[in-house]
C-alpha positions in Angstrom: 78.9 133.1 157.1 75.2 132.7 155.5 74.9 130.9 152.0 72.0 130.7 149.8 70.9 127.4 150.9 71.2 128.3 154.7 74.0 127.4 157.4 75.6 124.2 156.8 77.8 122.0 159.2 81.3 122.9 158.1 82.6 119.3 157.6 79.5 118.9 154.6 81.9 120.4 152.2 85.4 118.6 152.9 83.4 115.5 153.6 81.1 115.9 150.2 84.3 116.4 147.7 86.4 114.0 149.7 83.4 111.4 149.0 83.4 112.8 145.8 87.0 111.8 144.4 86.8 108.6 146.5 84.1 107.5 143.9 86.0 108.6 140.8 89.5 107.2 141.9 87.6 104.0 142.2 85.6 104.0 139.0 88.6 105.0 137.5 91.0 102.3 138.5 88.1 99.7 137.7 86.7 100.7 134.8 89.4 102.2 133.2 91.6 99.8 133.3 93.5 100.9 136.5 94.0 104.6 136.2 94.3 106.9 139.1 92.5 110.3 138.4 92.2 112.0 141.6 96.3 111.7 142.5 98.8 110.9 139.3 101.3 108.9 142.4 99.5 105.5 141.6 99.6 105.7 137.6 103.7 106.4 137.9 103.9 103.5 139.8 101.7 101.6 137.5 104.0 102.7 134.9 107.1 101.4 136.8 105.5 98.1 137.6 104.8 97.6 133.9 108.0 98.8 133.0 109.5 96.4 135.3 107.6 92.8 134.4 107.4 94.2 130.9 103.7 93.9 130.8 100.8 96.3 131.8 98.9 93.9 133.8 95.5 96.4 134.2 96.3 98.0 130.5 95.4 101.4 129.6 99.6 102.1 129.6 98.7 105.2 127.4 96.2 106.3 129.4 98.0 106.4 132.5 101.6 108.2 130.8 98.4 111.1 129.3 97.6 111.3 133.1 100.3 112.9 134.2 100.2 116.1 131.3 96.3 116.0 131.4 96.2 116.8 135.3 98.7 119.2 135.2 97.3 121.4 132.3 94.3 121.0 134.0 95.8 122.7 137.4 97.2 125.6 135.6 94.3 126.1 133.6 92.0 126.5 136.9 94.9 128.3 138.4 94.6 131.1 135.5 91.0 131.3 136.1 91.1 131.7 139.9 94.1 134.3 139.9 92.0 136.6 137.5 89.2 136.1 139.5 91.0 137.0 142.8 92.3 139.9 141.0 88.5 140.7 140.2 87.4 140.3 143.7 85.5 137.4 142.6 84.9 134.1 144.3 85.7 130.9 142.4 85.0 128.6 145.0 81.2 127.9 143.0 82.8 127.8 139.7 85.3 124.8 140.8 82.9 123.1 141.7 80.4 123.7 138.8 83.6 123.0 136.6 84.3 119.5 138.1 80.6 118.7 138.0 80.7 118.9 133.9 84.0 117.3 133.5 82.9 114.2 135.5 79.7 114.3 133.5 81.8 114.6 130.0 83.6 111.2 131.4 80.7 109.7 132.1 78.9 110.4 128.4 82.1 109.2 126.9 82.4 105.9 129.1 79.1 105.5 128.4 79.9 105.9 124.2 83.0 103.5 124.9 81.0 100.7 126.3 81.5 97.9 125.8 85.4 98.7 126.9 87.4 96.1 126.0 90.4 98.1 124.7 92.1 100.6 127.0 93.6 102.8 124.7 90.2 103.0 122.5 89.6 106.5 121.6 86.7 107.0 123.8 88.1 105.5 126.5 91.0 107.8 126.7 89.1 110.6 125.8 86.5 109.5 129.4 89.7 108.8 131.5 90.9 112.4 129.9 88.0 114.3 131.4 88.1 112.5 134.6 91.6 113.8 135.1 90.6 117.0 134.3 87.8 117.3 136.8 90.0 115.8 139.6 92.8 118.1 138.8 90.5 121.0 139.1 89.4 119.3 142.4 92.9 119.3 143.6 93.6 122.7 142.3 90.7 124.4 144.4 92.0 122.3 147.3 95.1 124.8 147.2 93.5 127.9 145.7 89.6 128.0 147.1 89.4 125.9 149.3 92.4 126.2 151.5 91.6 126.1 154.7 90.1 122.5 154.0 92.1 119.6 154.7 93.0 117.4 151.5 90.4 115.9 150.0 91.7 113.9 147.1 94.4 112.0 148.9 94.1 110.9 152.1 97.7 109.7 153.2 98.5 113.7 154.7 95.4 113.3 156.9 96.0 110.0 158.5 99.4 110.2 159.2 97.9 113.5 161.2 95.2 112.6 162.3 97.2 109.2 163.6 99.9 111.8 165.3 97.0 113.5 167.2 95.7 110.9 168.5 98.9 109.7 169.9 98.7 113.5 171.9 95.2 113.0 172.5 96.1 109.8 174.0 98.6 111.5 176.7 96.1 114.5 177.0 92.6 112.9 177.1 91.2 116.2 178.6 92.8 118.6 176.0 94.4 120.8 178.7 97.7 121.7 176.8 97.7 123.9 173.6 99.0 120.4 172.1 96.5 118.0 173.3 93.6 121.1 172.3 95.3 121.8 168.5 95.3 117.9 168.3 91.8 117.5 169.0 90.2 120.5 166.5 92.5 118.6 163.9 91.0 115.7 164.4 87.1 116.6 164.7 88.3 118.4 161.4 89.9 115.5 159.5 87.9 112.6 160.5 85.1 113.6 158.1 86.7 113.6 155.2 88.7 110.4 155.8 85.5 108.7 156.7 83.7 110.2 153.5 86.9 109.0 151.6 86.5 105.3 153.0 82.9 105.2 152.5 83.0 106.9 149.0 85.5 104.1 147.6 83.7 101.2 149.3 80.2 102.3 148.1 81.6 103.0 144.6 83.3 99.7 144.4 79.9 97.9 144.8 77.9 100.4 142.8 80.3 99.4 139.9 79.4 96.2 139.8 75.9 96.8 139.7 75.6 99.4 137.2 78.7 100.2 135.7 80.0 103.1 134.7 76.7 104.7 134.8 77.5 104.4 138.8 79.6 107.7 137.8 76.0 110.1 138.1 76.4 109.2 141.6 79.2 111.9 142.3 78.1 113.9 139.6 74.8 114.8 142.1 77.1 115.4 145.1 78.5 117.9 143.4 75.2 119.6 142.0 74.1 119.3 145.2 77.2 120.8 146.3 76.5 124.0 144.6 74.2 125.1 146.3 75.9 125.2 149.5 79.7 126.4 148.9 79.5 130.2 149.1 78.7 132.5 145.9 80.4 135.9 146.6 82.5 135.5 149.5 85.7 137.1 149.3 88.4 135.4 147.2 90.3 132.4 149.1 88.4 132.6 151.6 85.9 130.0 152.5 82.5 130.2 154.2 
């Protein structure tokens, strides 16, 4: 399918957002005090853990019980928007990402009014982890509403437990010749991008952070500018260039 900005390999996309919530998963756990935006799994056990040795060794316990609520208003909110655009015969797949592109950005101007953050449940603090909930719950939600033929891209457990499964039938079918060893090796040229980007996102953003901060946050905020310009404007809804 053409796009405005030309053919594009189809891993760019999966691999750019994968890269994408790599970074703010990171930045979030380290610079706000251990919160998980892109998946709300870590912050419950987080929550446990501090329940447990009655202390909240990262902080931020506030932050991370608003996680949960945040992310899911956030889901249904995009999930309104995309059914009415369906309905329209409009493609969303543009808007998600423009979406997710302001709501990191909010996040960053508010870290960036929090500093220095020393208090995890300072107002500006919760109100940057706030926004980068948001923008990975829109992230997720377009993972099951736009973007659906896209592996995930904001967890990465699913994709190598399969991609570790089709290996294993790769490994008794080097040559592809059964309909297993072939669907095993189109899921794994398709999943190995995004589980690389995810690797490489969190490893980069990790030593970004402690170069520049929070202002290490623009870095994904230009992926998904970038990003823009290549996911499809007027395609037909759900279905992805």
């Amino acid at each position: 399918m053409s796009r405005d900005a030309g053919p594009v390999p189809a891993w760019i996309e999966p691999a750019a957002l994968s890269f994408v919530a790599a970074w703010a998963d990171t930045v979030g756990f380290v610079a706000l005090f251990g919160l998980f935006t892109a998946h709300v799994t870590g912050n419950f056990v987080i929550i446990g853990a501090a329940l447990a040795s009655a202390t909240d060794s990262h902080g931020g316990i506030l932050a991370k019980v608003l996680a949960l609520p945040v992310f899911a208003l956030a889901v249904c909110a995009m999930t309104v928007v995309v059914r009415r655009r369906d309905r329209a015969g409009r493609s969303s797949a543009r808007l998600v990402v423009i979406v997710e592109a302001t709501m990191l950005t909010a996040s960053f101007a508010s870290g960036w009014i929090a500093l220095p953050t020393t208090d995890a449940d300072a107002p500006w603090v919760l109100v940057a982890s706030a926004f980068a909930v948001i923008a990975m719950g829109v992230q997720n939600a377009a993972g099951r509403l736009v973007f659906t033929r896209f592996s995930p891209t904001t967890v990465m457990t699913v994709n190598v437990a399969q991609i570790s499964v089709d290996l294993v039938d790769l490994a008794s079918d080097p040559r592809a010749k059964t309909k297993v060893g072939r669907d095993a090796r189109d899921r794994a040229v398709r999943l190995a991008p995004p589980i690389a980007a995810f690797l490489v996102g969190a490893i980069v953003a990790a030593l970004t952070y402690r170069a520049f901060g929070y202002a290490c946050l623009i870095v994904p905020i230009v992926v998904l500018v970038a990003l823009v310009r290549i996911v499809p404007a007027a395609d037909r809804p759900g279905v992805n260039a």
